[in-house]
C-alpha positions in Angstrom: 0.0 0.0 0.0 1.2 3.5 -0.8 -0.6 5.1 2.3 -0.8 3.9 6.2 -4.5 5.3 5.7 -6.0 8.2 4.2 -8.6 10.6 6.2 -11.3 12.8 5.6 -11.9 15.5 7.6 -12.3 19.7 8.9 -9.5 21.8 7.5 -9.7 24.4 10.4 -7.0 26.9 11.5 -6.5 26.1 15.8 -6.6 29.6 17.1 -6.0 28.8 21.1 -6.6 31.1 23.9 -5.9 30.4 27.8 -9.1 31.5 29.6 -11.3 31.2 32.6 -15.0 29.6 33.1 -16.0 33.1 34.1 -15.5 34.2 30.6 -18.0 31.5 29.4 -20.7 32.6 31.9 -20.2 35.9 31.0 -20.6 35.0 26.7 -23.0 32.2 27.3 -20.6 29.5 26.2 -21.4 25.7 26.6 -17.6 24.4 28.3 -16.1 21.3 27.6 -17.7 21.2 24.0 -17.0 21.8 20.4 -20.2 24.2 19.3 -20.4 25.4 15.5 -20.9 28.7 15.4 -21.7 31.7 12.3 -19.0 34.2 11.0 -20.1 37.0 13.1 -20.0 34.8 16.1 -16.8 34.1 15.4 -15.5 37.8 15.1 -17.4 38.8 18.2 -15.6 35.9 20.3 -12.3 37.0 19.0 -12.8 40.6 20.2 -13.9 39.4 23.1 -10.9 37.5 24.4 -8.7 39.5 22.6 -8.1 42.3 24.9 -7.4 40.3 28.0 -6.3 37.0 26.7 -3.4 36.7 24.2 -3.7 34.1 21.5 -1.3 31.0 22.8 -0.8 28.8 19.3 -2.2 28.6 16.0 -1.7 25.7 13.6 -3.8 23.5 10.7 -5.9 21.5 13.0 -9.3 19.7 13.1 -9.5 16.6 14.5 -8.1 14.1 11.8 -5.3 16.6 11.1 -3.9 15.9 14.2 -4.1 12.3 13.8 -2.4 12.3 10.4 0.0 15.0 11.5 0.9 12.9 14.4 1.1 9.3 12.4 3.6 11.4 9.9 5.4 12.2 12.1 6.3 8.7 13.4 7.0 7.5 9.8 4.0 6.6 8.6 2.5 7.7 5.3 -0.7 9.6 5.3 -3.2 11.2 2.7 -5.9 14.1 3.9 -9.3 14.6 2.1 -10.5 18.0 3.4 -11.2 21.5 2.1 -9.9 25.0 2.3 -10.9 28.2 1.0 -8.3 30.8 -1.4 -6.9 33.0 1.7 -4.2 33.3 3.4 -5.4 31.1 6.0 -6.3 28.5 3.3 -2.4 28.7 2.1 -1.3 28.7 5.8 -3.0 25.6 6.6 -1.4 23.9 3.3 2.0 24.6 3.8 1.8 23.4 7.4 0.3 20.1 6.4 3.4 19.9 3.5 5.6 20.8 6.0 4.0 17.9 8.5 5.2 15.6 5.7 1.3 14.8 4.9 0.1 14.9 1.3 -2.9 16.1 -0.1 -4.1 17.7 -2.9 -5.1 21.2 -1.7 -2.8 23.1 -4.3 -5.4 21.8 -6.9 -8.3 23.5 -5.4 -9.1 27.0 -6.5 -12.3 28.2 -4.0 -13.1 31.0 -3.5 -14.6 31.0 0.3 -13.0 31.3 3.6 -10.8 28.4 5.1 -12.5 27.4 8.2 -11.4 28.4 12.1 -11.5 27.0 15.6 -11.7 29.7 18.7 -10.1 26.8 21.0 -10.2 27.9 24.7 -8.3 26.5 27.4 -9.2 26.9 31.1 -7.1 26.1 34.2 -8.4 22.4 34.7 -7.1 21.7 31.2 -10.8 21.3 29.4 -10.6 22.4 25.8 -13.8 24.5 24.7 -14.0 25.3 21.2 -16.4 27.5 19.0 -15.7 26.9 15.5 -16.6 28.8 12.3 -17.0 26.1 9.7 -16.3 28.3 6.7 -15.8 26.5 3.1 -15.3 23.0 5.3 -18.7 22.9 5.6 -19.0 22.4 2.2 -17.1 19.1 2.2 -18.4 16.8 -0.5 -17.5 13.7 -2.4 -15.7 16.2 -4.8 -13.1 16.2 -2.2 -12.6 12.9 -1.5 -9.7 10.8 -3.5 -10.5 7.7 -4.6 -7.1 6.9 -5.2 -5.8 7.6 -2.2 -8.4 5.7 -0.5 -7.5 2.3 -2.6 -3.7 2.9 -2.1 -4.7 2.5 1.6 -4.5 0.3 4.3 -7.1 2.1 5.7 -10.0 4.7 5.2 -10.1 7.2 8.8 -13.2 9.0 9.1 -14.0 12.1 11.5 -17.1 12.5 13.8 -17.2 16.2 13.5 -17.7 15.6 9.5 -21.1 14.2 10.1 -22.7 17.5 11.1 -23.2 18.5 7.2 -25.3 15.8 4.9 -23.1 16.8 1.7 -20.3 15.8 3.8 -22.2 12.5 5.0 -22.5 11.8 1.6 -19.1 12.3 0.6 -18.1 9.9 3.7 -20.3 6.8 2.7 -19.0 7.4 -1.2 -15.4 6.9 0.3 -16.9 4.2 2.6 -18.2 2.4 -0.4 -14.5 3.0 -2.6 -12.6 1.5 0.5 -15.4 -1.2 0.9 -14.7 -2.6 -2.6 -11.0 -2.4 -2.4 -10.8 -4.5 0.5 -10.0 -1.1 2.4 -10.5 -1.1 6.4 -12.8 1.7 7.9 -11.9 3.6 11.0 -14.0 5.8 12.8 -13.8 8.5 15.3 -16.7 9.7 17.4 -15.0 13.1 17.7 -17.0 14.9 20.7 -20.0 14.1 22.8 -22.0 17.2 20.7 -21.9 14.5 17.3 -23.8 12.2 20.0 -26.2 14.7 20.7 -27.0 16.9 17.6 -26.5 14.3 14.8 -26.5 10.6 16.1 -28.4 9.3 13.4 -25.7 11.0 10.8 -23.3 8.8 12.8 -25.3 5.9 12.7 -25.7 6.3 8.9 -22.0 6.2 8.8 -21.5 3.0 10.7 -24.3 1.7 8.9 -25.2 -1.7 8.8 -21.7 -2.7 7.7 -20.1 -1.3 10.4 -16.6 -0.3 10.9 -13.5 -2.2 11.1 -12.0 0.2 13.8 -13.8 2.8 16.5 -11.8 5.5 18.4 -14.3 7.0 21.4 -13.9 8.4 25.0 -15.9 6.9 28.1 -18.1 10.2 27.9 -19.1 9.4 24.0 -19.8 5.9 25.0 -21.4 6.5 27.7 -24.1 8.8 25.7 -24.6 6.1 23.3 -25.1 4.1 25.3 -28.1 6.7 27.2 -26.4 7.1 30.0 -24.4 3.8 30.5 -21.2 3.3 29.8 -21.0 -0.8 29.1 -24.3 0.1 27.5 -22.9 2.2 25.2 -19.5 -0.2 24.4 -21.9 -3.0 24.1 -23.9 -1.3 21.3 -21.0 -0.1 19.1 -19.6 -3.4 19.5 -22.7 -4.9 17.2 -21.2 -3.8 14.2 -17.3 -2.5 15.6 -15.3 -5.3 15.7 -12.1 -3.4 17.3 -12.9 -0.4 19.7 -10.6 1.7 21.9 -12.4 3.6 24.5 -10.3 6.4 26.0 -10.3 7.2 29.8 -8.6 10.2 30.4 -6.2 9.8 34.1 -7.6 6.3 33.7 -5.7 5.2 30.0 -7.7 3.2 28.0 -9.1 0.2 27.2 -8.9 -1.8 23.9 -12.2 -4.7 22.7 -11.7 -6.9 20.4 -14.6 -9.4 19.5 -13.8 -12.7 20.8 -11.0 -11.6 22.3 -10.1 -10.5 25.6 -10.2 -6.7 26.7 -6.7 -5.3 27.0 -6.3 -2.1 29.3 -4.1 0.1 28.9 -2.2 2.2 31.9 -1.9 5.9 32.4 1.1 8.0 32.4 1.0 10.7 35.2 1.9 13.9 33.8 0.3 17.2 35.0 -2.8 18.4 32.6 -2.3 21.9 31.0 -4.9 21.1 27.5 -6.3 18.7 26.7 -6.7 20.2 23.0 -5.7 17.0 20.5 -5.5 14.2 23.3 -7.7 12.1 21.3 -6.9 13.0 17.8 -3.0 12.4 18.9 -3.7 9.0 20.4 -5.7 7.7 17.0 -2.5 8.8 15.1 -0.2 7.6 17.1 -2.2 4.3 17.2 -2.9 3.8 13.6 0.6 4.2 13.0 1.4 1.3 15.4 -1.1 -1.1 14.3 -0.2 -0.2 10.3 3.5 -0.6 11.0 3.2 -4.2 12.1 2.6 -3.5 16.0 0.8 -5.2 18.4 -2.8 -3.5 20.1 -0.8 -3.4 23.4 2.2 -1.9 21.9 -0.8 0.7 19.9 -2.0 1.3 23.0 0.7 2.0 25.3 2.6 4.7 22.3 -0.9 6.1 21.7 -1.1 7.2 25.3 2.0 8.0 26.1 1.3 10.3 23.1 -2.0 11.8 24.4 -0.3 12.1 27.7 3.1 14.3 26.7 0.2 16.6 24.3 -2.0 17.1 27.5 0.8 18.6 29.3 1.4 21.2 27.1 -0.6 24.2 24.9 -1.3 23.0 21.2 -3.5 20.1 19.7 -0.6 17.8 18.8 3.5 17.7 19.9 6.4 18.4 17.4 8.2 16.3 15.6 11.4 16.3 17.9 8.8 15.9 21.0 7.8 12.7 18.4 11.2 11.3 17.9 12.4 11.6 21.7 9.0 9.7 22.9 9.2 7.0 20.2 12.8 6.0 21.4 11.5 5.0 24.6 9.4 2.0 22.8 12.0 0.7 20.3 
């Protein structure tokens, strides 16, 4: 195979901010979620935290670009489906994906919208909020996804936060159906509890009755599938995801395999500062283990020691030097 996998997913520009929950009270701001929000939204957060809180990173982000950032970074090969608009934050968000060693085929677009953004706000207790203005992503189609990326794969990776926009669920179950016939395995990540509760039956259209080969989720995402239970909710995605890895924060994470027994995996202790990227780090840092002829356990135990070293710093993923130190450890 030419690619380790190829994703689909948000092209937005991370703009991060350290902040306080008094702030949120004080805009009406949901914490601890992503929420979409319109352009002038968008301009009238950023003059709001502008003036006491300085901007702390900004780099090509949405979720699956930190997991094929992250899995480039380790050496494997990665292809990203997504969609930017002709600005400078469109050309920004290219080079940094180039420079990330990631290919896509962004240079070939010519649109004429605005590349998408994320407001991502940090407070004190390390919860990530973000407020994010969708811009030309939203218009995601099958137009941008490559169908010969997706049969030069090992596997398809699909993010949750696509599922919002029905143009964009087509375009997912169009490269569902290319990787389907190509004998191309399907991973999945739920992306936030909001795709739970705004859009579940998108997601459930996704899955579909074939299922996914591979589902990335945290204990909160499973436990709202599951309607307020946690085994519930495992239980129910394991009907038609065969391989699941359920993310537990301080707790590690724990890997199901059907007819196999569950493997779990241990924390590091390492003090919180963002959680920004913890989960899109550990899928890319586990779908390059498990492409690269790795066991689950050995998956497991890069992909949160991966998650743990991004937590305890600002930004949604880690460098490649911060990459190349960790990896050592595990050869």
């Amino acid at each position: 195979m030419k690619y380790d996998f190829t994703a689909l997913g948000n092209a937005l520009v991370d703009l991060e901010y350290a902040t306080d929950s008094s702030f949120f009270q004080k805009n009406q701001i949901e914490k601890g979620v992503m929420t979409l929000i319109e352009k002038d939204q968008h301009s009238s957060l950023l003059n709001a935290l502008e003036p006491d809180f300085p901007i702390q990173k900004k780099a090509c982000g949405g979720s699956a670009a930190n997991t094929v950032v992250t899995a480039a970074q380790y050496g494997a090969n990665t292809f990203y489906c997504c969609k930017v608009g002709n600005d400078d934050f469109g050309m920004f968000y290219q080079k940094d994906l180039s420079a990330s060693n990631v290919s896509h085929k962004l240079a070939e677009q010519d649109d004429q919208g605005e590349t998408g953004k994320c407001i991502v706000m940090v407070t004190d207790d390390a919860d990530r909020t973000m407020n994010t203005y969708l811009g030309i992503t939203a218009q995601f189609s099958k137009e941008e996804v490559c169908e010969t990326s997706i049969k030069n794969s090992e596997y398809l990776y699909i993010e949750g936060h696509l599922v919002y926009q029905e143009k964009a669920v087509e375009g997912i179950l169009h490269a569902k159906k290319i990787a389907r016939e190509n004998g191309v395995k399907v991973a999945l990540t739920v992306s936030d509890p909001a795709v739970i509760k705004y859009v579940r039956p998108h997601l459930e259209s996704v899955i579909g009755d074939d299922g996914v080969d591979l589902l990335f989720c945290n204990c909160e995402e499973a436990t709202d599938y599951g309607n307020g239970d946690l085994q519930a909710g495992i239980a129910s995605f394991a009907e038609k995801c065969p391989h699941i890895v359920v993310t537990e924060g301080p707790k590690g994470a724990t890997i199901y395999q059907k007819d196999k027994p569950s493997v779990h995996i241990d924390p590091f202790s390492v003090k919180a500062v963002d959680t920004t990227g913890a989960g899109d780090t550990f899928a890319g840092a586990y779908l390059y283990a498990i492409t690269n002829g790795h066991s689950v356990e050995y998956a497991g135990e890069l992909a949160n020691k991966t998650a743990s070293q991004c937590v305890a710093s600002f930004g949604p993923r880690l460098s490649k030097a911060q990459q190349d130190e960790l990896i050592s450890e595990f050869k």
